[in-house]
C-alpha positions as CSV (number, residue, x, y, z in Angstrom):
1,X,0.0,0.0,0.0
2,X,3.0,2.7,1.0
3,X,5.0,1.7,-2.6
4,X,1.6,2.6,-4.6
5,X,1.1,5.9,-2.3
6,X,4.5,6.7,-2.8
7,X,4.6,5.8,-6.4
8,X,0.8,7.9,-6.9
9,X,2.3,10.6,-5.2
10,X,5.2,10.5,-7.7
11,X,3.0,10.5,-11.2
12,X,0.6,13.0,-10.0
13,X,3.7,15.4,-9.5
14,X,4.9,14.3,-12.8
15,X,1.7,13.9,-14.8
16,X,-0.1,17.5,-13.4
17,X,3.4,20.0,-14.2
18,X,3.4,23.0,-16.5
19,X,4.3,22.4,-19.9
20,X,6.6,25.0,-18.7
21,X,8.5,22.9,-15.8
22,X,11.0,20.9,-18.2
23,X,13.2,22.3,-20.5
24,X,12.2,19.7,-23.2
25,X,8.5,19.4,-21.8
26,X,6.8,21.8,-24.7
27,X,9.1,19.8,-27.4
28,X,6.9,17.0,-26.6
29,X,3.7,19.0,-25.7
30,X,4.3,20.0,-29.5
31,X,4.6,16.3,-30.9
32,X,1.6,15.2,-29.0
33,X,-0.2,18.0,-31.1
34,X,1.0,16.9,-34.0
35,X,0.7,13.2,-34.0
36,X,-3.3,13.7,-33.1
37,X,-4.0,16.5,-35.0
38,X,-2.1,16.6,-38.1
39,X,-2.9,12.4,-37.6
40,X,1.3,12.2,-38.2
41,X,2.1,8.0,-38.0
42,X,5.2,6.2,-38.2
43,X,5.4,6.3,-41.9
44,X,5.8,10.3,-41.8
45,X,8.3,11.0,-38.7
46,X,11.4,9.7,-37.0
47,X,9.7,9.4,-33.6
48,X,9.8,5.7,-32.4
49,X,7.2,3.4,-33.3
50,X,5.9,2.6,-29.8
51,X,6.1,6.0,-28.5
52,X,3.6,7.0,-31.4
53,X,1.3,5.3,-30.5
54,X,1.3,6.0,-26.6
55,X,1.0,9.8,-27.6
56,X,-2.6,8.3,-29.4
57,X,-3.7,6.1,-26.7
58,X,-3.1,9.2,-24.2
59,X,-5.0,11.2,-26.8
60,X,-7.7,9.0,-26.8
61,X,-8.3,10.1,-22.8
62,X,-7.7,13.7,-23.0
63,X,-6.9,16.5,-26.1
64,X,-4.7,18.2,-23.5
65,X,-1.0,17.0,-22.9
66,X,-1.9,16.3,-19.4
67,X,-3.0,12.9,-20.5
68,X,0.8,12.0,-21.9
69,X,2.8,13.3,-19.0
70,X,0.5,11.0,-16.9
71,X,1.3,7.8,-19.6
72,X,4.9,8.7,-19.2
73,X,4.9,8.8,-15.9
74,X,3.0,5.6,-15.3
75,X,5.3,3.8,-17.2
76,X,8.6,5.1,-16.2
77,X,7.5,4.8,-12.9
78,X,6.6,1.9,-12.9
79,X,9.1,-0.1,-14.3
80,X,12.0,2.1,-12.3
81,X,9.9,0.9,-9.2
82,X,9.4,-2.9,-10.1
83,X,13.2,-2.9,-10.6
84,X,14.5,-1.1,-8.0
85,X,11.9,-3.1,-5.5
86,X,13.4,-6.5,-7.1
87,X,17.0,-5.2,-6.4
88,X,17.0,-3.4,-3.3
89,X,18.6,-4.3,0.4
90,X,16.7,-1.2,1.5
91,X,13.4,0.4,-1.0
92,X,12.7,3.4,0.8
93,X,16.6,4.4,0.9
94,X,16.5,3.2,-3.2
95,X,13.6,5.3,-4.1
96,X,15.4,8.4,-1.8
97,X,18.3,7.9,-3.9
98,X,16.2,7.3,-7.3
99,X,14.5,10.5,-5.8
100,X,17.7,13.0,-5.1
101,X,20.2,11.7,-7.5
102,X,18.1,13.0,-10.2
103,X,16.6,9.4,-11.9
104,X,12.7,10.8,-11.2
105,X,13.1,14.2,-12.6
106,X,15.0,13.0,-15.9
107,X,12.3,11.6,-17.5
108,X,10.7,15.6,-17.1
109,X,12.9,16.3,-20.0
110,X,14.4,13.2,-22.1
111,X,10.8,11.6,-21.7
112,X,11.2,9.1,-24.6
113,X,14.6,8.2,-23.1
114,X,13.8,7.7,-19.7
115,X,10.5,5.4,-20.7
116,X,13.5,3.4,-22.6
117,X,16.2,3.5,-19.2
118,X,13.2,2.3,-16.7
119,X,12.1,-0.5,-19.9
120,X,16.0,-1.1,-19.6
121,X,16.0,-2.5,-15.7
122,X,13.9,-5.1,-16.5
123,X,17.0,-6.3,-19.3
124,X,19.4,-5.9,-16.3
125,X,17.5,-8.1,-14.4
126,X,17.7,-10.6,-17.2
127,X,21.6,-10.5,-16.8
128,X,21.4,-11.2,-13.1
129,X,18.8,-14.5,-14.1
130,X,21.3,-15.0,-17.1
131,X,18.2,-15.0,-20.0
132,X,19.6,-13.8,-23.0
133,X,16.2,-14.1,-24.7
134,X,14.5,-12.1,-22.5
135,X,17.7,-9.1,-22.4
136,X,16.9,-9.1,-26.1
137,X,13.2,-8.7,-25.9
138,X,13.7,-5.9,-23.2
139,X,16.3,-4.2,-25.1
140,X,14.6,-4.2,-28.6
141,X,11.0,-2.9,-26.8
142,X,13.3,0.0,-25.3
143,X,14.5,0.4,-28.5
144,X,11.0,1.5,-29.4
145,X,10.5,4.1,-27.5
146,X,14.0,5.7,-27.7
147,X,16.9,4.2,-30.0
148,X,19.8,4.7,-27.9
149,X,18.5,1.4,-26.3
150,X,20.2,-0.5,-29.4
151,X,23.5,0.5,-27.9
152,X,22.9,-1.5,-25.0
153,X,23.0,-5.2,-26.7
154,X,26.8,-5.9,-26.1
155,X,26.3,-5.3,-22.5
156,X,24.8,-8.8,-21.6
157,X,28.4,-10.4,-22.4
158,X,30.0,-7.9,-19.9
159,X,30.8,-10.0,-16.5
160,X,29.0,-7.8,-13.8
161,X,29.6,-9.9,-10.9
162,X,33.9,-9.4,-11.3
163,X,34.9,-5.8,-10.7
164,X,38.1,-4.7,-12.0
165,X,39.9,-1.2,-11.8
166,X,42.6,-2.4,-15.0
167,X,39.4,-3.3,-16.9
168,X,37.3,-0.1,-16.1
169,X,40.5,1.7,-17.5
170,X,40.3,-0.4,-20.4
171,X,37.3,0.6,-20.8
172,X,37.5,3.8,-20.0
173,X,39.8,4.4,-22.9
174,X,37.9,3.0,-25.1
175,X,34.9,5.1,-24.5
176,X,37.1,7.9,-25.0
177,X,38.4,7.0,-28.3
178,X,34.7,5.9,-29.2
179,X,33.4,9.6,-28.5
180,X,36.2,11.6,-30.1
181,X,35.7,9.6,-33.4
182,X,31.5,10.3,-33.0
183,X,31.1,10.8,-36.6
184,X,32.9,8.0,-37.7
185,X,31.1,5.3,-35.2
186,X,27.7,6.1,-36.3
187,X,28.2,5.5,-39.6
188,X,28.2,1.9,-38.6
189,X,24.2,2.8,-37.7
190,X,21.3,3.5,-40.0
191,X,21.4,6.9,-41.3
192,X,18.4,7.7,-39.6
193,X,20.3,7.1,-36.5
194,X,23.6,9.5,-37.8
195,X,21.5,12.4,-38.8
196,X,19.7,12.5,-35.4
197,X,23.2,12.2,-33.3
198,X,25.5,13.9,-35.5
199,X,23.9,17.0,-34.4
200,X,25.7,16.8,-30.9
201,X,29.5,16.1,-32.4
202,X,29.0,20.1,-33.8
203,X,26.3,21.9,-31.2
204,X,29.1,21.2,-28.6
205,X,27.0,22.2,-25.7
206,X,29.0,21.7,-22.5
207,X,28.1,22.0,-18.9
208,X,27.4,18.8,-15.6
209,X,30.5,20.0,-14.1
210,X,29.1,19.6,-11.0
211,X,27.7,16.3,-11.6
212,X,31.0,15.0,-13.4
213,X,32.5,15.9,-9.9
214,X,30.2,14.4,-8.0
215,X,29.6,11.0,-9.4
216,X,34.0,10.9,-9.4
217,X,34.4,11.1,-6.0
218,X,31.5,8.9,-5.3
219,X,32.8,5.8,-7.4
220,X,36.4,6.5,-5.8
221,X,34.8,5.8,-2.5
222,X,32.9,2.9,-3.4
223,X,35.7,1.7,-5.1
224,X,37.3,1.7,-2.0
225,X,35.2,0.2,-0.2
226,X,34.9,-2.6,-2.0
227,X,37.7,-4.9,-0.7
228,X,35.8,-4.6,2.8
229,X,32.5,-6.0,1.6
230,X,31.6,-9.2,3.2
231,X,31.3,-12.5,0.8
232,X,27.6,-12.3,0.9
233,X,26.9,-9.2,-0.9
234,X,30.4,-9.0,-2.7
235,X,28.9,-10.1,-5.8
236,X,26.0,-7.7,-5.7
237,X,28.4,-5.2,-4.5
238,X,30.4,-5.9,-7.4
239,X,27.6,-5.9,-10.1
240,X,26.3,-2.1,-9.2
241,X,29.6,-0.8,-9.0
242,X,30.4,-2.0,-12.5
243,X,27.0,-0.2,-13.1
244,X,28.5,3.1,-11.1
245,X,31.5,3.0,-12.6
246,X,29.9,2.8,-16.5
247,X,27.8,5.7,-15.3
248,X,30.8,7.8,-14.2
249,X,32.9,7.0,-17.3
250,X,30.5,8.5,-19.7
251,X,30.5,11.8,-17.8
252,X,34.2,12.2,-17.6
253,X,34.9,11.1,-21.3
254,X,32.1,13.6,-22.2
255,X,34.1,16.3,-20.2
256,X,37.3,15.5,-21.9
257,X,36.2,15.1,-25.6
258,X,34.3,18.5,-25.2
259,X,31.4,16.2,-26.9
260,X,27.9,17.7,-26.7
261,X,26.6,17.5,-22.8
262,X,23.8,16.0,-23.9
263,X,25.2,12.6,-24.6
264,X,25.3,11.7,-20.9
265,X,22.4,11.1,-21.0
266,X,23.1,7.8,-22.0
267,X,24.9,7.3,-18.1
268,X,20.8,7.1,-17.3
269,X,21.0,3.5,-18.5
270,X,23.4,2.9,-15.6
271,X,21.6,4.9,-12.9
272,X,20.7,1.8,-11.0
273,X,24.4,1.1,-10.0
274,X,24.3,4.2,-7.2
275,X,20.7,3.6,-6.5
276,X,21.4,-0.1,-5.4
277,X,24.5,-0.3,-4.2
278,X,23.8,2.2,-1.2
279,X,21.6,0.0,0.7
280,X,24.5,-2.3,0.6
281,X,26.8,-0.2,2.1
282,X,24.3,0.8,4.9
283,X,23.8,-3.1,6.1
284,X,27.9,-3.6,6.0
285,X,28.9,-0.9,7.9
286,X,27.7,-0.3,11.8
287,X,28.5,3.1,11.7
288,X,25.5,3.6,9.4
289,X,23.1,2.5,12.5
290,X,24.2,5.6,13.9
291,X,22.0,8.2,13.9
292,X,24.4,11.3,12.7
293,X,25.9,9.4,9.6
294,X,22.3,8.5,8.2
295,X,21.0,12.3,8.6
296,X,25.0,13.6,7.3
297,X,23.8,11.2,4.2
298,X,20.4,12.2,3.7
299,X,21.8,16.1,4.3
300,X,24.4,15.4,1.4
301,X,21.9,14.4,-1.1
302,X,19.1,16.5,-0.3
303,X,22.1,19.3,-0.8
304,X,22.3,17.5,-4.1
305,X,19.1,17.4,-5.0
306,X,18.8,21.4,-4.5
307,X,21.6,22.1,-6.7
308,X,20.9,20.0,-9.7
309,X,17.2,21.2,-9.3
310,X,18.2,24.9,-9.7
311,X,21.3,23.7,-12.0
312,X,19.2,22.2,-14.4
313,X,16.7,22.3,-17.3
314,X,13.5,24.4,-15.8
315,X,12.8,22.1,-13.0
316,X,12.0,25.0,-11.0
317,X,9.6,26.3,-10.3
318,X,7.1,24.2,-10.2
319,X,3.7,24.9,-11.8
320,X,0.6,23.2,-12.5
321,X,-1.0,22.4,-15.9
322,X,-3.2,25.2,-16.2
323,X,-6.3,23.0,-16.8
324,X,-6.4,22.2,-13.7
325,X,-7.2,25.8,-12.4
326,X,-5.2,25.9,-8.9
């Protein structure tokens, strides 16, 4: 009963905003017009097949756009809560983490993304049960609603459960080299696919510094921490911070390309790494039983939380969807 409170509480915050709270929000206010009105269909646009059609179903309920930021936020919800409730040593510490590290709020901008990320847990959980059919299927149906998804095939045959700093390097490196030759990767994908992303490799937008920071100086930490973790969660423990560490790389190779900022976005499909592996750390370590290291924790993120919600894309302030007259 508390997890479908909390998770009403969470659509109806989503699902009732402004147009105007979002810095991509009116983008899509403008699609859903224009699929229903001008009648647009897959044929005639380079939106994603399945997200088409949720802008029609959501028409079907109401003419104005409050009726697709509620279908976007029932479904990103949703899944990002069946996930994270599957995963988690500790839900309410997940969904304050999911909450203040900025995974509820993305999906007020990148909405077609973020339906694809939560879509995406449910393949990560296919890694953990090691069902390479079902990864597929969850893949290709994120795929559908945004096509960065596709990117996310090879990652099955990555070994979660070992964490290794020499290989995050490796890997690291290779990211880098993969995002300072942009232009010449994506010709390996459709052209539909190089038009859309060749955009970023010249807008050069630039900004997260903050975040970059941030999310650095976490994975250091957990990184450290990990020779200390007990057998019984050590391969959980190892499995989010290879998750973490994914995340982190993309930011800092971002940074030092000079890439567009944009392309972090795709971190998002590795959110679940900090959101998990937290709960972990709080059942290891007795000093976490403590009262003054949980509230210097919660102070630390709810400091978070402030900054990126002033820091970033028009979260703030908050305003109802003027139909509904308050």
């Amino acid at each position: 009963m508390y997890i479908l409170i909390g998770m009403l509480i969470l659509i109806v915050v989503a699902g009732f905003r402004s147009s105007s709270v979002g810095t991509d929000t009116n983008n899509y206010v403008y699609i859903f017009k224009s699929i229903n009105i001008y009648n647009i269909g897959k044929g005639s646009t380079s939106l994603e097949y399945l997200y088409v059609i949720l802008n029609k179903i959501a028409y079907l309920f109401s003419e104005d756009y409050i009726s697709l930021l509620i279908s976007i936020a029932i479904i990103t919800i949703y899944f990002d809560i069946k996930v994270i409730s599957k995963l988690s040593d500790n839900l309410w510490l997940s969904i304050f983490l999911y909450i203040t590290l900025g995974g509820y709020v993305f999906f007020f901008n990148g909405a077609r993304q973020a339906i694809a990320v939560a879509i995406f847990g449910m393949a990560i959980l296919q890694i953990i049960n090691k069902n390479l059919k079902w990864y597929i299927f969850w893949v290709f149906i994120a795929a559908l609603f945004h096509k960065t998804a596709i990117l996310m095939f090879p990652f099955y045959f990555f070994n979660f459960k070992k964490f290794s700093l020499k290989r995050s390097v490796t890997i690291g490196f290779i990211f880098t080299v993969l995002f300072m030759f942009f232009s010449i990767v994506l010709n390996f994908f459709s052209d539909q696919i190089s038009k859309e992303y060749l955009v970023y490799e010249n807008r050069n937008a630039s900004g997260a510094y903050i975040l970059t920071v941030f999310y650095f100086i976490n994975t250091i930490f957990l990184i450290y921490l990990k020779n200390t973790i007990s057998i019984l969660y050590l391969k959980k423990y190892s499995f989010c911070l290879n998750l973490c560490v994914f995340q982190t790389l993309i930011y800092i190779v971002v940074q030092i390309t000079g890439i567009d900022i944009n392309l972090i976005r795709l971190a998002s499909y590795f959110q679940l790494g900090f959101i998990l592996i937290y709960p972990i750390i709080f059942k290891e370590f007795k000093i976490f039983k403590d009262i003054f290291p949980r509230l210097l924790f919660l102070g630390v993120h709810i400091l978070f939380y402030y900054v990126y919600l002033g820091k970033m894309s028009n979260l703030v302030p908050y305003t109802f969807n003027p139909i509904l007259n308050f």
